[in-house]
C-alpha positions in Angstrom: -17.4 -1.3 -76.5 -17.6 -1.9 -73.1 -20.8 -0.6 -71.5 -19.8 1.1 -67.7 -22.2 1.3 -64.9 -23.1 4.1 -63.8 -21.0 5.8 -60.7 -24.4 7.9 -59.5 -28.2 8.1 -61.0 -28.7 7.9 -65.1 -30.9 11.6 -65.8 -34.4 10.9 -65.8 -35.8 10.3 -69.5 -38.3 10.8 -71.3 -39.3 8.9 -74.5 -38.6 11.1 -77.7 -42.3 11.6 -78.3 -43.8 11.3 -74.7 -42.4 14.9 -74.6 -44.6 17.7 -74.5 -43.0 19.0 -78.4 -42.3 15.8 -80.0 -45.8 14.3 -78.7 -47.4 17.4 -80.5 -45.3 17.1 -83.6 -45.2 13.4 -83.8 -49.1 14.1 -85.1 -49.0 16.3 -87.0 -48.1 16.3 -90.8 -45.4 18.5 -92.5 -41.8 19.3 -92.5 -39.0 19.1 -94.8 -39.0 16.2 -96.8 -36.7 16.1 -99.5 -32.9 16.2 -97.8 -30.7 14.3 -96.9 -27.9 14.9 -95.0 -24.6 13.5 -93.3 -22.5 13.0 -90.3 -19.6 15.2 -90.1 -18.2 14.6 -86.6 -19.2 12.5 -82.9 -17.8 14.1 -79.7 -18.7 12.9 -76.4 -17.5 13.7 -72.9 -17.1 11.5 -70.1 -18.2 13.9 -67.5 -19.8 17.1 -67.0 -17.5 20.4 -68.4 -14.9 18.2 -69.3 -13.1 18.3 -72.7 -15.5 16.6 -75.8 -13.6 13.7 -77.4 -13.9 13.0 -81.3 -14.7 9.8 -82.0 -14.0 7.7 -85.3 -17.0 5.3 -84.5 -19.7 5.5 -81.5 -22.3 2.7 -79.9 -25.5 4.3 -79.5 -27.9 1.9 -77.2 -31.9 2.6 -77.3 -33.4 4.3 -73.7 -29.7 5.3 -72.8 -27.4 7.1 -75.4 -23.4 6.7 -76.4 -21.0 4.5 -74.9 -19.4 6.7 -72.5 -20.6 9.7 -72.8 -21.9 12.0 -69.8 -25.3 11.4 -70.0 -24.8 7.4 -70.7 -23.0 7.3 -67.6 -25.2 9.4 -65.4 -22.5 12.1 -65.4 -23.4 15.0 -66.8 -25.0 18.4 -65.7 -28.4 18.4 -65.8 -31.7 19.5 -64.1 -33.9 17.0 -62.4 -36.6 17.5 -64.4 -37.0 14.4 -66.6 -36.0 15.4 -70.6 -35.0 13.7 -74.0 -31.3 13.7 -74.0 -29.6 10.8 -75.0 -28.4 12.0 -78.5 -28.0 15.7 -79.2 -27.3 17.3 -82.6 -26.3 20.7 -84.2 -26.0 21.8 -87.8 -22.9 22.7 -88.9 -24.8 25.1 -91.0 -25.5 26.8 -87.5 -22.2 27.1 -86.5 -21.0 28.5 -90.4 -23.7 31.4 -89.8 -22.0 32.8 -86.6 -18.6 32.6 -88.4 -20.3 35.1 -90.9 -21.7 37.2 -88.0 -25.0 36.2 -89.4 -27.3 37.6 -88.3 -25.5 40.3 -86.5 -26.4 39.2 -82.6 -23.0 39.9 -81.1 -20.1 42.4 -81.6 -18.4 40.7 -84.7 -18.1 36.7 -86.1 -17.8 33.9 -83.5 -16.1 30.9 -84.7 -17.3 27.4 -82.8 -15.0 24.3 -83.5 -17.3 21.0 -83.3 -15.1 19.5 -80.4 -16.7 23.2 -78.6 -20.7 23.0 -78.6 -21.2 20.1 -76.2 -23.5 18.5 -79.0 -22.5 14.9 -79.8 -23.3 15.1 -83.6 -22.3 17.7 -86.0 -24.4 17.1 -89.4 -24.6 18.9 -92.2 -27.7 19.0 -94.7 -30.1 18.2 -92.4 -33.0 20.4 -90.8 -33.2 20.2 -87.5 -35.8 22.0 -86.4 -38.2 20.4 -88.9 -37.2 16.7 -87.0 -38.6 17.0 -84.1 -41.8 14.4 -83.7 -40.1 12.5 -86.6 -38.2 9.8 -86.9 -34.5 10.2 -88.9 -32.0 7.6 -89.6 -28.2 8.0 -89.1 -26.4 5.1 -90.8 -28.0 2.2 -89.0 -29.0 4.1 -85.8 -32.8 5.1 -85.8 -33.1 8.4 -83.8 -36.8 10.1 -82.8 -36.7 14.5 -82.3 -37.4 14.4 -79.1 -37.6 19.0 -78.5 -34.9 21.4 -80.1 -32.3 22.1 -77.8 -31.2 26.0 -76.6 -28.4 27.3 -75.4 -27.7 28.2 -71.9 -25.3 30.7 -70.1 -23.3 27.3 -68.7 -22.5 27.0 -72.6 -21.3 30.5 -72.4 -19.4 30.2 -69.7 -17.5 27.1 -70.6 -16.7 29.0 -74.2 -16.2 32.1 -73.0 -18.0 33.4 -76.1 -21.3 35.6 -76.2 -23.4 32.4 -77.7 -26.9 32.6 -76.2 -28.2 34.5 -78.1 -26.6 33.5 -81.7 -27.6 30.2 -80.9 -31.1 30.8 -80.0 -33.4 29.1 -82.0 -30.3 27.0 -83.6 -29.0 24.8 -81.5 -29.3 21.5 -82.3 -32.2 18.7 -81.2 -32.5 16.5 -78.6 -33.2 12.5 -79.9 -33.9 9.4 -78.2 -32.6 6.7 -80.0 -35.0 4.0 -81.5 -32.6 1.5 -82.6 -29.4 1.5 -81.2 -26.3 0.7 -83.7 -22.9 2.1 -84.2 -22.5 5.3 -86.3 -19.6 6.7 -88.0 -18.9 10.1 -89.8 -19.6 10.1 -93.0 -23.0 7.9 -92.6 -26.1 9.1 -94.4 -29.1 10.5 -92.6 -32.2 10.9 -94.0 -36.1 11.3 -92.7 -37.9 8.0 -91.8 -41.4 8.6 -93.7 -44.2 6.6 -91.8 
């Protein structure tokens, strides 16, 4: 794949475990253990609100993200304020619970396709909110939980769907990537125990 430069300034990063949560966590024993999960689907968008792409295959380089997506190429929306953000994931066991209208935070089921949560991975089987501060591999790509990620009333706006509040507490991690590689769906992930 052919790397771009960027057309204004990359987001300020911050290492996966240099932030605040996955400093604290990366110290601290516990967690699920005994999963393992897989890739279901890679979407990336070029800029910020437009369209997410599927991909087949992805690039994912240390310190910067994937190939051509927003935040690879400096194009995305987001604040100032330095953050982990070069990989983001949600469970499609997330997105299952608000087709069921569970738990009942809005007026009846929302569905969410994958190409729609402006996350670039869609996994299933794996536990999210116990990676952060931990290091997880996705086929040959070493990621590092960086700080769950929440939704935001740009999300909302984009969907046109009640989603804060469904989504809160559920949606998805940020990662820094470790070792950089090329995922594809289908690839196993599974916790890195140090």
């Amino acid at each position: 794949m052919n790397i771009q430069s960027p057309q204004r300034p990359l987001p300020k990063m911050i290492e996966a475990f240099e932030h605040p949560s996955g400093s604290v966590a990366s110290k601290s024993p516990g967690g699920a253990k005994s999963w393992r999960g897989r890739l279901l689907h890679i979407h990336i968008a070029p800029s910020a609100s437009y369209e997410m792409e599927e991909l087949s295959e992805a690039e994912c380089i240390a310190g910067r993200g994937i190939v051509g997506d927003r935040y690879f190429n400096g194009t995305g929306t987001y604040s100032p304020k330095p953050d982990v953000r070069e990989v983001t994931l949600i469970e499609r066991e997330a997105l299952d619970a608000l087709t069921r209208n569970d738990p009942p935070l809005q007026s009846g089921p929302l569905t969410i396709e994958p190409r729609d949560h402006r996350r670039n991975l869609t996994v299933i089987g794996v536990p999210l909110n116990h990676l952060v501060g931990r290091r997880f591999r996705v086929g040959e790509v070493i990621l590092r939980g960086g700080r769950l990620n929440f939704p935001c009333k740009y999300l909302e706006e984009l969907l046109g769907m009640p989603v804060f509040l469904p989504l809160y507490n559920r949606s998805g991690l940020n990662c820094g990537i470790e070792r950089g590689g090329v995922i594809r769906p289908g690839d196993g992930i599974e916790l890195i125990e140090d």
